[in-house]
C-alpha positions, 0 to 999 in steps of 0.5 A: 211354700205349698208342693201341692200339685195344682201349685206345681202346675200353676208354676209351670203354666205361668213360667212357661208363658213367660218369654224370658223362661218360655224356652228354659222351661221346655229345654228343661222339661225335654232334658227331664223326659230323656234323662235317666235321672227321674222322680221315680227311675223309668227302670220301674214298668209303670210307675217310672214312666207316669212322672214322664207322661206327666211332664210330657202332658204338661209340656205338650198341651200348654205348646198346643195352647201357646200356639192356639192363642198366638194363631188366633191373635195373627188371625185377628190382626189379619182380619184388621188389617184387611178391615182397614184397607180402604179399598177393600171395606167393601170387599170388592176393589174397583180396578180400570181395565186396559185393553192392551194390543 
């Protein structure tokens, strides 16, 4: 098995993306960020607290990007679903107007 870290982080990208494991994955990368127990203990000035910048990193820009592509796909199917409107494929809607006395 490769402990390479593109490997490390190819594994994480593609669990994470994973709905079954989607959530154990951000549970377990939040317990690993507060938990005292680390790669390098946070006691150390600055080599203990890179292992947790990376992790947050990671857990933070593969959230922003999941969250990206999910407004961009509601953003498509709201365009669809405007476009394929009868009334309204020409932008306009023809409505009569009733005076009311």
């Amino acid at each position: 098995m490769n402990f390479s870290p593109q490997a490390i982080y190819n594994w994480y990208r593609s669990t994470i993306r994973n709905p079954k494991y989607r959530w154990w994955i951000i549970l377990g990368s939040l317990t690993y960020l507060f938990s005292p127990i680390d790669i390098a203990p946070d006691f150390l000035p600055i080599i203990g607290w890179i292992d947790d910048g990376i992790v947050l990193t990671l857990l933070m820009s593969e959230v922003s990007q999941m969250m990206a592509e999910r407004l961009k796909i509601r953003k498509q199917n709201d365009a669809e679903a405007f476009n394929s409107n009868p009334t309204t494929e020409t932008g306009t809607v023809d409505v009569d107007a009733v005076s009311m006395k």
